[in-house]
C-alpha positions as CSV (number, residue, x, y, z in Angstrom):
1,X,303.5,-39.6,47.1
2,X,304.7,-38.9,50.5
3,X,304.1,-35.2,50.5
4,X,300.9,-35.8,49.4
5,X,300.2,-38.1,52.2
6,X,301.8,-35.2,54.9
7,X,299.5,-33.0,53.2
8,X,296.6,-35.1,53.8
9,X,297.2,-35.6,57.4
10,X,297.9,-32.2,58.1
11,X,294.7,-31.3,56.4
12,X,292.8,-34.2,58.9
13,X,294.5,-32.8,61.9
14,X,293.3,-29.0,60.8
15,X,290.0,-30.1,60.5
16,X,289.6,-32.0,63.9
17,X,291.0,-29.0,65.7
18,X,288.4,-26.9,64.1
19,X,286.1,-29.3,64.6
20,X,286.8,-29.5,68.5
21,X,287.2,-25.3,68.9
22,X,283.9,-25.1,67.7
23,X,282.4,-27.9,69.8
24,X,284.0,-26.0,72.9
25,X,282.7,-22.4,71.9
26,X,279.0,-24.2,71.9
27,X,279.7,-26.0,75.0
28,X,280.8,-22.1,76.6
29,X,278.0,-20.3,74.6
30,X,275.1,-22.8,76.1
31,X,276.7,-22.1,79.6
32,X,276.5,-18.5,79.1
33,X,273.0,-19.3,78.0
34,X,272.1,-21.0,80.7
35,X,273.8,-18.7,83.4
36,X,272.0,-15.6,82.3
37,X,268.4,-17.6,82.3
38,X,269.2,-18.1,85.2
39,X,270.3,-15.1,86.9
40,X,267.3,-13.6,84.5
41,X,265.2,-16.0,86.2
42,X,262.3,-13.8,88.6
43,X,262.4,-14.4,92.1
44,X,260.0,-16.6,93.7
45,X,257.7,-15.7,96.9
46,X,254.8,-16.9,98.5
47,X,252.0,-14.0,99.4
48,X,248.8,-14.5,101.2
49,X,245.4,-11.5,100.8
50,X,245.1,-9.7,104.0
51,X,241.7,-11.0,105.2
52,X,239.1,-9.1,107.8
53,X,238.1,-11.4,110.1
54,X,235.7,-10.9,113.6
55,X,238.3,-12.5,116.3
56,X,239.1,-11.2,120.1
57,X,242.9,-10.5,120.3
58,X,245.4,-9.1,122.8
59,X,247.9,-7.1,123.1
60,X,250.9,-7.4,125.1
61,X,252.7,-4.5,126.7
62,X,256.1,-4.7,129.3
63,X,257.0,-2.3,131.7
64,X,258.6,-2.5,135.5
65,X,256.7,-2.7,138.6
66,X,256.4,-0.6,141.5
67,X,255.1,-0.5,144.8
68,X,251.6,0.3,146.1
69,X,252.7,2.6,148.3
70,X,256.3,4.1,149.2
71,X,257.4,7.1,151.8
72,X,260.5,8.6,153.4
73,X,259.5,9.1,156.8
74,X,260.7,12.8,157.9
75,X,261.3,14.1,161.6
76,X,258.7,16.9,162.6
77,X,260.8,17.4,166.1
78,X,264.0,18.0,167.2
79,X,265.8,15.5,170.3
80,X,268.4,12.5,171.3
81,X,266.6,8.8,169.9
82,X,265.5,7.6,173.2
83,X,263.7,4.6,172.4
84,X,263.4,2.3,169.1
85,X,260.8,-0.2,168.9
86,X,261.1,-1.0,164.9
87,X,264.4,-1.4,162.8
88,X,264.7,-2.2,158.6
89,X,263.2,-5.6,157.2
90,X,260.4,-4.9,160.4
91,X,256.4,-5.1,159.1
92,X,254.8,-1.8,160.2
93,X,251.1,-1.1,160.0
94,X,249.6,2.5,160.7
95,X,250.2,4.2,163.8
96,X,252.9,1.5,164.9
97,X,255.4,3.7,167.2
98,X,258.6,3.4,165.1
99,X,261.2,5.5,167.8
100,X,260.4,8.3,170.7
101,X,262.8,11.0,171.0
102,X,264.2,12.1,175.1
103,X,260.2,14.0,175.8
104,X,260.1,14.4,179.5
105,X,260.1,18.0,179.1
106,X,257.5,17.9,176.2
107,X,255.5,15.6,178.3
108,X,255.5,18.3,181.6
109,X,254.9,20.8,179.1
110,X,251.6,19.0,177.8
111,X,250.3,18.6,181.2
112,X,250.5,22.4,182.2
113,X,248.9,23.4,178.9
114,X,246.3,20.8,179.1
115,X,245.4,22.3,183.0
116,X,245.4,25.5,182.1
117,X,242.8,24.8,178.7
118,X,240.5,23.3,182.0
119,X,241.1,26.0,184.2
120,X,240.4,28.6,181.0
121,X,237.5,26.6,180.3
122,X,236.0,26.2,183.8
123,X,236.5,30.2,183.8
124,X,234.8,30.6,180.7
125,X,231.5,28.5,181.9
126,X,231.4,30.5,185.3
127,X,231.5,33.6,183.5
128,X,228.4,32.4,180.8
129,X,226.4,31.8,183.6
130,X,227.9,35.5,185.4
131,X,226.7,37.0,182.3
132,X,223.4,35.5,182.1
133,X,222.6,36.9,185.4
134,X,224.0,40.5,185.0
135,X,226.7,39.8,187.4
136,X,229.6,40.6,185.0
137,X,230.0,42.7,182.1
138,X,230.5,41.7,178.0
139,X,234.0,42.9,177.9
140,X,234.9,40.6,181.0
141,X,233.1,37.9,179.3
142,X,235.0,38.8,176.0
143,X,238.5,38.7,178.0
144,X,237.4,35.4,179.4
145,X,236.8,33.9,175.7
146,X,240.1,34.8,174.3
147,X,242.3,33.6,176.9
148,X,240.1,30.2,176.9
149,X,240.8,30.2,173.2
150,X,244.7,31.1,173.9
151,X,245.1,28.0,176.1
152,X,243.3,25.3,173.9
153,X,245.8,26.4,171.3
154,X,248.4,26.0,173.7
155,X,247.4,22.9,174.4
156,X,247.0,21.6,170.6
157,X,250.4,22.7,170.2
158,X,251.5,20.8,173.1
159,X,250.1,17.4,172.1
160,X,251.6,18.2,168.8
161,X,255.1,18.6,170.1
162,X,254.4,15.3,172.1
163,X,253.2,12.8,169.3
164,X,255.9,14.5,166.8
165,X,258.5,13.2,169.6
166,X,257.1,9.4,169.0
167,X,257.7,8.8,165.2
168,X,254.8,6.4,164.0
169,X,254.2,4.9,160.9
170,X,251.5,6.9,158.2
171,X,251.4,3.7,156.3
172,X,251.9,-0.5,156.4
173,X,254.3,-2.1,154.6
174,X,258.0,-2.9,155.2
175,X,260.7,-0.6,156.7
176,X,262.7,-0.8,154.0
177,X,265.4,1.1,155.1
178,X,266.4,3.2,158.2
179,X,268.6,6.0,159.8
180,X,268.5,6.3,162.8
181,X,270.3,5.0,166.6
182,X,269.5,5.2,170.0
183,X,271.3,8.1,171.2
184,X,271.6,10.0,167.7
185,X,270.1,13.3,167.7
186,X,267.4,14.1,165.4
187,X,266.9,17.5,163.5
188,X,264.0,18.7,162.1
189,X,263.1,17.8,158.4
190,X,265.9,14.5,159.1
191,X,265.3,11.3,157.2
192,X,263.8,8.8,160.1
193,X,263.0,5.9,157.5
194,X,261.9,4.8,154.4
195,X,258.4,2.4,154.3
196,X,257.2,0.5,151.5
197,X,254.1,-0.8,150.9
198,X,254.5,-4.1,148.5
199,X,250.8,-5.8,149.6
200,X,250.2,-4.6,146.0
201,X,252.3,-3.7,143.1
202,X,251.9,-1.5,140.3
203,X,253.0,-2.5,136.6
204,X,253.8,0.6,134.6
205,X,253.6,0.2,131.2
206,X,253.3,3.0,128.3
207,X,251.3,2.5,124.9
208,X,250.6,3.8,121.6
209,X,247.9,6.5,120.2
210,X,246.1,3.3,118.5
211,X,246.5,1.1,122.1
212,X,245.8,3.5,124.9
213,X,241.8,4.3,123.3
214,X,241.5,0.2,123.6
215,X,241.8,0.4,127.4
216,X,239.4,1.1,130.3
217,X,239.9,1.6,134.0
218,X,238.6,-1.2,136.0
219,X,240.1,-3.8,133.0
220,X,241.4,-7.3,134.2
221,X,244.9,-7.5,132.9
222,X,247.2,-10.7,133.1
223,X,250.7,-10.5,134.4
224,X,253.4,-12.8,133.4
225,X,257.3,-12.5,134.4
226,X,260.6,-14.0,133.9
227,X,261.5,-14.5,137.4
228,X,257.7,-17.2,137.7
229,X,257.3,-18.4,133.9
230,X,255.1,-21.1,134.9
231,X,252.4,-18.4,136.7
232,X,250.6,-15.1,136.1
233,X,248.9,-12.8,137.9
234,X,245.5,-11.5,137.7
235,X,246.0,-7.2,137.7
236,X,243.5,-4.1,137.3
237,X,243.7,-1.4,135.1
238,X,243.8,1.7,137.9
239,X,244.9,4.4,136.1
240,X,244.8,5.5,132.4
241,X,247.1,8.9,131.4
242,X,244.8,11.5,129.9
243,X,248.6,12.8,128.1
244,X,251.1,11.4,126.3
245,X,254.5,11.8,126.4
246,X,257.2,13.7,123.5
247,X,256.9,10.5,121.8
248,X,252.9,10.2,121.4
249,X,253.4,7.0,124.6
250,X,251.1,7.3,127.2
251,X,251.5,5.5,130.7
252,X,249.1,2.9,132.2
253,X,249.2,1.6,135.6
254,X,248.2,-1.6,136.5
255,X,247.2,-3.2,140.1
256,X,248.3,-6.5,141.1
257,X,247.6,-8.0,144.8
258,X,250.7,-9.4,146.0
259,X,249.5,-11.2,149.3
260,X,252.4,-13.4,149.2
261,X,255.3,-11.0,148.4
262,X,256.1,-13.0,145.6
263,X,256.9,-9.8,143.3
264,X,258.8,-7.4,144.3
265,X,259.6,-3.5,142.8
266,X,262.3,-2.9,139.8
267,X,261.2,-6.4,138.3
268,X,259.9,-6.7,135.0
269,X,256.6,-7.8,134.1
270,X,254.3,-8.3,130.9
271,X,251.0,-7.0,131.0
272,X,248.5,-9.0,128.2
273,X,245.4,-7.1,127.4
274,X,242.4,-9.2,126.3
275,X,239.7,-7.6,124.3
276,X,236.0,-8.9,123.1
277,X,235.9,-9.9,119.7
278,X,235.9,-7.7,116.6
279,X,236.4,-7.2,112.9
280,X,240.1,-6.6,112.6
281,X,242.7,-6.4,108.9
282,X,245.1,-9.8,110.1
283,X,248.1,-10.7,108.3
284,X,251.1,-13.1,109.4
285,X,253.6,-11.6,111.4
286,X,256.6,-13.0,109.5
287,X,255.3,-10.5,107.0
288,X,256.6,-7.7,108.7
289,X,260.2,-6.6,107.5
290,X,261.4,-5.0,110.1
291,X,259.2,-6.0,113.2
292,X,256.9,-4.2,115.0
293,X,258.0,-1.3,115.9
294,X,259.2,0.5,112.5
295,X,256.3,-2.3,110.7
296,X,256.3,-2.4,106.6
297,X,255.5,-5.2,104.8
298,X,256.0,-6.0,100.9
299,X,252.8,-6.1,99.1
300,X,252.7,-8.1,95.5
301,X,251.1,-6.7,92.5
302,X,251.5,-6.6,88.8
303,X,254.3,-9.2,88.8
304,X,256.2,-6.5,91.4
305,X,256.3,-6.1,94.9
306,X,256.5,-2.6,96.6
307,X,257.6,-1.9,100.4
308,X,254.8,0.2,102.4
309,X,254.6,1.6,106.0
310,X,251.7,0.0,108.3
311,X,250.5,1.2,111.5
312,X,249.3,-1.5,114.0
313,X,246.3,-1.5,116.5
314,X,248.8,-3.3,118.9
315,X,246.4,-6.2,119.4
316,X,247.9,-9.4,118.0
317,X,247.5,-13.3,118.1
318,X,250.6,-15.4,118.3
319,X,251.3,-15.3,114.9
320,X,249.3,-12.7,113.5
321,X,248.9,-9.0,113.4
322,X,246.4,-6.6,113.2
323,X,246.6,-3.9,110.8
324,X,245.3,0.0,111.7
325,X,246.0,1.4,108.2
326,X,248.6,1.2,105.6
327,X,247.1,-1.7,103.9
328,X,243.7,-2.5,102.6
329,X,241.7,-5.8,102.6
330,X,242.6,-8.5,99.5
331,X,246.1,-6.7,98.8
332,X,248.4,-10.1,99.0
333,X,251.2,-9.4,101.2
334,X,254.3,-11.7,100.9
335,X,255.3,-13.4,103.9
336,X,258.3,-15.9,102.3
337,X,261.7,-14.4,100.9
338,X,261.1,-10.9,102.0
339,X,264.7,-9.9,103.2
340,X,265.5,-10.9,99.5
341,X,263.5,-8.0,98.0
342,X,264.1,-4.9,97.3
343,X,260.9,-2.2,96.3
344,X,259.9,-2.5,92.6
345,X,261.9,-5.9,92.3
346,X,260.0,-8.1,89.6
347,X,259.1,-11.3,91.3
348,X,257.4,-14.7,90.2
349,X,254.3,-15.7,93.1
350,X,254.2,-19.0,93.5
């Protein structure tokens, strides 16, 4: 009786662990289950159609600015710095006397060379008349000519030497910097100064194949900076390159008054081109995977998405982009989960 009463409860005890290992390995099979729905499960993105729509857009191009105008100033004449009459920072405008050089010498010298072209001259008219009346012969009157021709060159050469001896300035602007002193001897070809003309500024900016046939000389451009983000400036397309560069860039200048010398050269500046309206291929530009300049964008079809190149016109909107080729219009193009994809990934559109 006892043993059979052992027996028994070794039996129950048996079956309840059964019963409990198999209740576990359903639990663990269902999680399995579950975990491989899961990880099975497609991915989920969102996709828009890439639409043709008639808009005016812009496109925005950075560059640095330059001056109008900028010279180093070069002596033409050789003597001690007698006299200075402008240093650096000083506003010059053309013809301002900028130094004069020890010319007493040059200055006696103009004033023989300049009585002697009268004298040669006077001679030349008495003879004319001589001539006219028989009184002398052509060969006197030919000897008469050239040496009246010898001393007006003497005497342009004289007034050159003089006005090379007072430096003036070939532009306006600012003397930006200078070299010279009083008492310093100058040499021929020796830097005097350098000038710079910032009344106007030049943005420099360089743009793609698809960009530079958008834009015309004579185009208003607006300017922005860091160094004013609460103003622009109002520029003009003044020169568009007929060549690009190695890398298929072409340059653009732009012309911006500066009346109040509020920008200055080396700064950086945004250009923003505006165009008319027109049809153009828009999609978001969060759709782009790796921005805008390497574009591609993940386009959604048959339950797959697949990575393409896109060229862009470089006009845009604030948050959309127009499309030159790469894509075609109605192809849905994902703009949510992207840098989850990879090309041919099976995906669920939501």
């Amino acid at each position: 009786m006892k043993k059979t009463i052992i027996y028994t409860g070794l039996t129950l005890l048996l079956f309840m662990g059964a019963f409990w290992k198999l209740r576990s390995n359903k639990a663990e099979q269902q999680a399995i289950s579950d975990f491989v729905a899961q990880t099975t499960k497609k991915f989920p993105i969102k996709s828009v159609q890439a639409k043709k729509v008639n808009k005016a857009l812009s496109m925005e191009a950075e560059g640095r600015l330059f001056p109008f105008k900028s010279l180093k100033l070069k002596s033409e004449t050789q003597g001690k710095v007698e006299k200075i009459f402008k240093k650096k920072g000083d506003k010059v405008h053309r013809g301002d006397l900028i130094l004069e050089t020890e010319n007493s010498a040059i200055y006696a010298g103009l004033l023989a060379a300049e009585a002697n072209h009268k004298q040669s001259q006077n001679d030349l008219d008495r003879f004319e008349k001589l001539y006219q009346d028989e009184a002398v012969t052509l060969q006197q009157l030919e000897q008469i000519r050239v040496k009246a021709k010898a001393s007006e060159a003497e005497w342009i050469m004289a007034k050159k030497r003089f006005r090379d001896s007072r430096i003036q300035a070939p532009i306006q602007g600012v003397i930006n910097e200078d070299y010279y002193e009083i008492g310093e001897f100058l040499g021929g070809g020796m830097p005097i100064c350098d000038i710079v003309d910032n009344s106007k500024v030049k943005l420099k900016v360089m743009l793609s194949e698809q960009e530079i046939l958008k834009v015309q000389k004579g185009q208003s451009v607006k300017v922005t900076t860091n160094i004013h983000p609460n103003k622009s400036f109002e520029g003009m397309v003044s020169t568009v390159s007929v060549q690009g560069d190695n890398t298929y860039r072409y340059e653009v200048e732009i012309l911006i008054p500066n009346p109040d010398n509020e920008l200055k050269a080396g700064m950086f500046a945004r250009g923003m081109f505006r165009f008319p309206a027109q049809e153009q291929l828009l999609i978001p530009r969060k759709a782009l995977v790796e921005g805008v300049k390497a574009p591609k964008v993940y386009v959604f079809s048959n339950g797959k998405v697949h990575l393409k190149n896109i060229v862009l016109n470089g006009q845009s909107a604030s948050d959309q982009v127009s499309v030159f080729s790469g894509l075609k219009e109605n192809e849905w193009v994902v703009t949510d989960g992207i840098f989850n994809l990879v090309d041919g990934m099976e995906v669920e559109k939501l």
